[in-house]
Each structure stands twice: as C-alpha cells, then as structure tokens.
N, C-alpha and C positions, 0 to 999 in steps of 0.2 A: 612446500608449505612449512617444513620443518625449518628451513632458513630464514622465512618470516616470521616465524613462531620465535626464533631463535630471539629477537630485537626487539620484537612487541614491550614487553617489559621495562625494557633499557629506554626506548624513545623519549617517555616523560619524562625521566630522570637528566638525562643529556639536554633537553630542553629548559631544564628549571637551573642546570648548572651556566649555562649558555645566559642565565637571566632574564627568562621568559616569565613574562607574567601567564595569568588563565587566557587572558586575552588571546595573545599571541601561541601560546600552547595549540589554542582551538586551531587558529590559523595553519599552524604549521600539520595538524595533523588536515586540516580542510584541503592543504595543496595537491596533495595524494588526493582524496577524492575530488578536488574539480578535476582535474587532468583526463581523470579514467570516464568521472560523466562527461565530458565534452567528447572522451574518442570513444567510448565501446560501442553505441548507436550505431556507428559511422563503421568501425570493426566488424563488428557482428554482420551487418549486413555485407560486406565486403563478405567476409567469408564464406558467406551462401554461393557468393557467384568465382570466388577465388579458386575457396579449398580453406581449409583449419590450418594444415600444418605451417607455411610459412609463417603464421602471425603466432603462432604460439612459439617454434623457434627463435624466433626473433625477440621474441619478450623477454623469453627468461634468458637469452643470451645478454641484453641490457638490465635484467637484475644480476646478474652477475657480475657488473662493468660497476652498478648506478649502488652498490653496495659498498665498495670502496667510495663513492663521495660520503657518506656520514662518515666516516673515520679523519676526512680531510676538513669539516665542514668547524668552520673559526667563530661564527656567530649567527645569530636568527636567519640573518639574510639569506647566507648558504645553506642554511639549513633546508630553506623554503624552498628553493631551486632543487635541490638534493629531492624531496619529497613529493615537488611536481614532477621531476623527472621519472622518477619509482612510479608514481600514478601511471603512466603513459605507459610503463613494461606491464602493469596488472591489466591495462585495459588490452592487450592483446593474447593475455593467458586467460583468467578467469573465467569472462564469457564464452571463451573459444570453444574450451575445454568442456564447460557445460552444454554448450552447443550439440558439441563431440559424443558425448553422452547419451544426449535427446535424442540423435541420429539412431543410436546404437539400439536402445529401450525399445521392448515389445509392448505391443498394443495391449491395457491389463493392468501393464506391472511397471507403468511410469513410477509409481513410488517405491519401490524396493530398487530401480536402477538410479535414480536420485539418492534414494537414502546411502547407495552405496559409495556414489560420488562423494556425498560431504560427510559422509565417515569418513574417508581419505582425504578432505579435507583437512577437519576436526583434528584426525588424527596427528596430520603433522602438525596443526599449530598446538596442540596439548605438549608434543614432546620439545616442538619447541622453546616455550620461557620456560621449563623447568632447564631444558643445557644452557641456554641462556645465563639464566641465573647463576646455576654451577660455576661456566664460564668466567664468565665477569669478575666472580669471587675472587677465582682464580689465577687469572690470567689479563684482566682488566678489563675495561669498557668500550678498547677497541675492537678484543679478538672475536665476540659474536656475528661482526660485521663480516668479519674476515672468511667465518667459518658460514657466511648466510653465500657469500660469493662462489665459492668453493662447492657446496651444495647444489647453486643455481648452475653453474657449470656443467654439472654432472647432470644434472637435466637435461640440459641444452643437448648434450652426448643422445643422452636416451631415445631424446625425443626424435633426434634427428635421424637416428637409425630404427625408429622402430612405426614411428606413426605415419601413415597414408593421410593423402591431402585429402580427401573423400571418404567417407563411409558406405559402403551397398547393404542395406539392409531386404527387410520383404515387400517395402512398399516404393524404394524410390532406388534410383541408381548413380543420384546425387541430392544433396540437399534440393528443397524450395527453396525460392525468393518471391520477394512479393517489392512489386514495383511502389507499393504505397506508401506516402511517409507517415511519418508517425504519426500525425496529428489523426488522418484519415483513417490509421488502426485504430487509433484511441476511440476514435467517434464513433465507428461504424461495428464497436464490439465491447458490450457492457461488462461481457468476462475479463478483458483484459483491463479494461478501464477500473474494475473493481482490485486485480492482485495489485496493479502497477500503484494505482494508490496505498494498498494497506503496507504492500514493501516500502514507500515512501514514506507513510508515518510510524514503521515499523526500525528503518532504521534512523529517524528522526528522534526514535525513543533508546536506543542502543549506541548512539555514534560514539557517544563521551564516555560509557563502558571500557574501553581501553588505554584511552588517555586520562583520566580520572581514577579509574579504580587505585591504581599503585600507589597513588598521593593519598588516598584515604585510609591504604593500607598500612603507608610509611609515618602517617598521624599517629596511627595504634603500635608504632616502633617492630612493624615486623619486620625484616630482615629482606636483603633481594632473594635470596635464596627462597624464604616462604612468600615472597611476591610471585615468583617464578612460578612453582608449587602450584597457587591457589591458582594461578592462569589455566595452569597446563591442569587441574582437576578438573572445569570448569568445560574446558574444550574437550577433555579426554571423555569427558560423561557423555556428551552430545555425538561422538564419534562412537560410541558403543551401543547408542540406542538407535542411531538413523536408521542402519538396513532393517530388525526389527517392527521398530515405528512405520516405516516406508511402507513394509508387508502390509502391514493393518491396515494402514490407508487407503491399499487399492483393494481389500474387500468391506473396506467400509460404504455405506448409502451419501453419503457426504463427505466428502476430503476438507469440507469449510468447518466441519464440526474441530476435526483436530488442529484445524489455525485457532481457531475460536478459543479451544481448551489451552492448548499452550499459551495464547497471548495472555489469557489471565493468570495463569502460573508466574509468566515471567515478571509479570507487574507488579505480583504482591513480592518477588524477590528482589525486585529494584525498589520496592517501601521503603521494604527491614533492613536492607543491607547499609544507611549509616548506622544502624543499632550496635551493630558488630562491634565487639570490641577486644577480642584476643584472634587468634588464628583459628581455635574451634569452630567459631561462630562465624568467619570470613566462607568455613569451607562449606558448611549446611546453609546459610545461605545461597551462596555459588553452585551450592546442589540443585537447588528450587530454579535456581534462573537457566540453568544448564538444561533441566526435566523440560520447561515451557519451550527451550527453544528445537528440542529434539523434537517432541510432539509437532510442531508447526510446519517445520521446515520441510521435512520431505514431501507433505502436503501440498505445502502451497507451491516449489518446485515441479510436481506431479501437475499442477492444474496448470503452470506456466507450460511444459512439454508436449503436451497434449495439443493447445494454441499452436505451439510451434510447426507442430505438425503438418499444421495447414497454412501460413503465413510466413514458414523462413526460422528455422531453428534459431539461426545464428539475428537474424532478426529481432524477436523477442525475448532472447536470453542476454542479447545486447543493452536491450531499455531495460529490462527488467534488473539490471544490477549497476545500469545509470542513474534509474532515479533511487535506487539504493545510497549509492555516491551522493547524490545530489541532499539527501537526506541527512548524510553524514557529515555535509559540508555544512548544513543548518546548524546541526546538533553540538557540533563543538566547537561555532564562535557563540552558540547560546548561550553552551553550558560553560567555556570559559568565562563571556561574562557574568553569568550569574554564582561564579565561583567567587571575582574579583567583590561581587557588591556582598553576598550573602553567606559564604564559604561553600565549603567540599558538599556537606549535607544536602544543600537545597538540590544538587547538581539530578541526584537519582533521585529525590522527590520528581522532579522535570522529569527524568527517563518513565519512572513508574504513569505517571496522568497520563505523558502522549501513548503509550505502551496500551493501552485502558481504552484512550479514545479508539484508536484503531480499531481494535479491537470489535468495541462495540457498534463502529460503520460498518464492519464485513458481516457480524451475527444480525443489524436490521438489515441488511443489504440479500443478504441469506434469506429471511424469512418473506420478504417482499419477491422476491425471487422463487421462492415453493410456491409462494401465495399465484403470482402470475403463471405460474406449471401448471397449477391444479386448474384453474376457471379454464385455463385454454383449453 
C-alpha cells in the first residue's frame, strides 16, 4: 500500500499533462475500477474453494510488472490500458486479503480485527503521497513509479514465504463457499442487500476524492510536496483511529449507529472543502473527512465479516469491494463531467449530497429494522 500511496498524487497531475480533459480524467481513473468490479466477485469466490495465497501472489507480482507501464505510458490511450491492467492486480490482492482476515477474526471482535486490517491499510497509503511528493520533487515524475515496483516486489517475497493457502481457525478448517450467485445472496438476505448498497452509494460519494482533490489543491497554488502532505494526513488520521474505533464497535448495541455517525461527518467535510483556501484550511478539513471515514469503516467491515462467515468469506468481501469499484467507476466520469460543465467546486458538492443520501437509506433502513425486532 505504500507503493500505491506512493502515485496516488502523481496520477491526476500525469494525466492533465498527457491533455486529459475532467472527462477523460474520470475515465482513466474508471479503468482501474471496472477491471477489479468485473474480476473480484469471480476472485473471491474462487478463493473460498482455491486457497488465498496464490491470487494474492500473483497480484502484487503484476503490480510490480504493471508499474513500469505508467512510466512508459505516451498518451490517454496507454494510459487507460495501463490502469485497467492495475485493476486486475488490486482485484486479486485486496478482497483476498480481507478475506484472509475474516477467516482469522474471533467471534466479538470482527471490529477491532478489521480496524486492524485497514489501519495497515491507511497506513501505507498515508506514507505513501507524502515520499511520493518528496520523490517527484526530487527525482522526477518517473521515480515513484519505480519505487511502487520495487516495493510490490518485496511483497511478492513476503508473501510467498510467509502466507498459507488456508486459514484453521475455531470454527472451520477451511473457508465456506456457498454455491449461490449473487443475485440469490442479494435476494435472500436484507443485511447484505442493505451494506452492499450503502458501500455502493458510499463510494459513489468518495470516487472523485482522489482524482480531484489535487487539482483543487493545485488551484489554491499548493505545491506537490503539500499535495502529498495533505494526502498522506488524511489517510494517516484514519489509520490511527481504526483499531480504536473497531474496539468500540464491537461493544456497541449497533455497529449501524457508527456507519450513520461517520457518514454525516464525512459529508459536511466534502461541503466545506471547496472553501479551503491556503493549506491550513485543506488540513482541518481533511481532518473532518478522515474522522467520518474512521468511525464508519471498521463497522461496516465488522458487519460485512460476520455475513461472511456463513456464506464464503471470500464471497462477500469479493462483492462487497466490486460494487465499491462499480461506484467509483460512476463517480469519476460524473464528477469529471461536471467539472468540464461547472468546475472543480460543484465536484465535492456531488461527493457531500450522495455521501448524505446514503447515509440517510442505512439510518431509515436501521429503524425499520428495530422496528420489525421489536413486534416479532
């Protein structure tokens, strides 16, 4: 994650030199997530009946490979190739690994084994756009690339000597699988039908956060180096509060109260944030959005694991970061075009409404849901 963390930053900028309008921006950041929602479904479940380690091997051994093509990458086109290809490496790490995880997690304390995971996350993309940035300064706009290769590498090492295709935990001696497809999980289970959706409009509301922020940044003339920064503060907050936050969660009476509470944090952070106008004001907002997404996430992770338990780890952590993808593929041909017609501004007005909406589907969906506990 530190090698993706590394590029994050750079992407838009590479893109707008390349002569990308917002349009094709969205595009190019869309490629990478159609790739990963078309195969993690398909991954994930494979893994239930496989084993984890080969697909995650194999992933980051091709972010290692698929890293050198952006340094070789001459216009749009290649670029888009380049970025679907990257898709395809994340759809065999990401889910896998959280898969991996679920397996691992005691009955209780799904949230504090989540929150651990995406602090390790969090953590490397925090420290990645801050060397990023450093880098670049430095050494130019190819060497981050270089150095995201070289890192994936070293994973590949890791992984390969250290991780088991299977998990034994106390209750299984391999994962589940569940013969079902998706449509008939979705149907036949309102809990899932309820995260899958709010992850869907959740990162319908966050997609263009990445590709957009640095161009709003670069408007108010901050520097790569304080691009990097405000990145890597942003992700760094959310990795120091997940295990924390996680804890809380699993002795709280509701895990949906803390999706609830974060998603309105995060919305009024995606309001204010065109307000911004020096780097003070970039970093206190970036605080507020960082706080809403820590609160959320371990939660709602905790209530995806739980599912998995009974229907295929690798199953449900598979859709559950497909229609993630599928969400971010909306959000940034949206938000590029309503950058083209309206500018930078209206972009996180879009983020904050859908952010809001969600929101407010999981908290009536919640109370309708107490409400049929209670009469039964």
């Amino acid at each position: 994650m530190v090698g993706l963390g590394i590029i994050s930053p750079l992407l838009p900028l590479i893109a707008e030199s390349l002569d990308a309008t917002g349009f094709y921006l969205g595009l190019i950041f869309s490629a990478f997530s159609l790739s990963r929602m078309l195969l993690m479904p398909v991954i994930g479940r494979l893994s239930d009946k496989k084993g984890r380690k080969k697909f995650i091997v194999t992933g980051l051994l091709l972010y290692s490979l698929v890293s050198l093509g952006y340094v070789s990458a001459k216009d749009i086109f290649s670029l888009l190739i380049v970025r679907f290809i990257h898709g395809i490496a994340s759809a065999m790490v990401l889910p896998i690994a959280m898969a991996y995880i679920g397996d691992l997690s005691e009955k209780g304390k799904e949230g504090e084994a989540m929150g651990k995971f995406n602090a390790a996350l969090f953590l490397g993309m925090s420290i990645g756009p801050l060397l990023g940035g450093v880098i670049s300064g430095s050494f130019g706009m190819s060497a981050p690339f270089y150095c995201m290769s070289v890192l994936s590498f070293v994973a590949v090492f890791m992984c390969f000597l250290f991780l088991s295709d299977y998990i034994r935990d106390n209750n299984n001696d391999k994962p589940k699988h569940n013969s079902k497809g998706f449509i008939s999980l979705l149907s036949s289970n309102k809990l899932l039908r309820d995260i899958i959706l709010y992850r869907f409009i959740l990162a319908l509301g966050r997609g263009g956060i990445m590709a957009f922020l640095p161009i709003l940044a670069s408007q108010v003339k901050l520097s790569l180096s304080q691009i990097g920064l405000l990145v890597s503060f942003t992700v760094l907050l959310s990795s120091l509060l997940q295990i924390p936050l996680g804890k809380l969660s699993d002795k709280s009476r509701s895990r949906w109260g803390f999706v609830i509470v974060g998603g309105i944090i995060s919305s009024l952070g995606f309001l204010f944030l065109p307000f911004a106008k020096d780097f003070f004001e970039f970093l206190i907002i970036s605080f507020i959005i960082g706080l809403g997404g820590s609160i959320s996430m371990p939660a709602l992770s905790a209530l995806i694991t739980e599912i998995g338990r009974e229907i295929g780890m690798g199953n449900v952590s598979g859709l559950f970061n497909s229609v993630m993808s599928l969400g971010m593929i909306i959000s940034s041909v949206i938000c590029g075009m309503i950058m083209d017609a309206f500018g930078i501004a209206p972009v996180f007005y879009f983020n904050a409404i859908t952010t809001i909406i969600g929101t407010a589907y999981v908290w009536f969906s919640e109370i309708f849901r107490r409400r049929g506990e209670k009469f039964s």
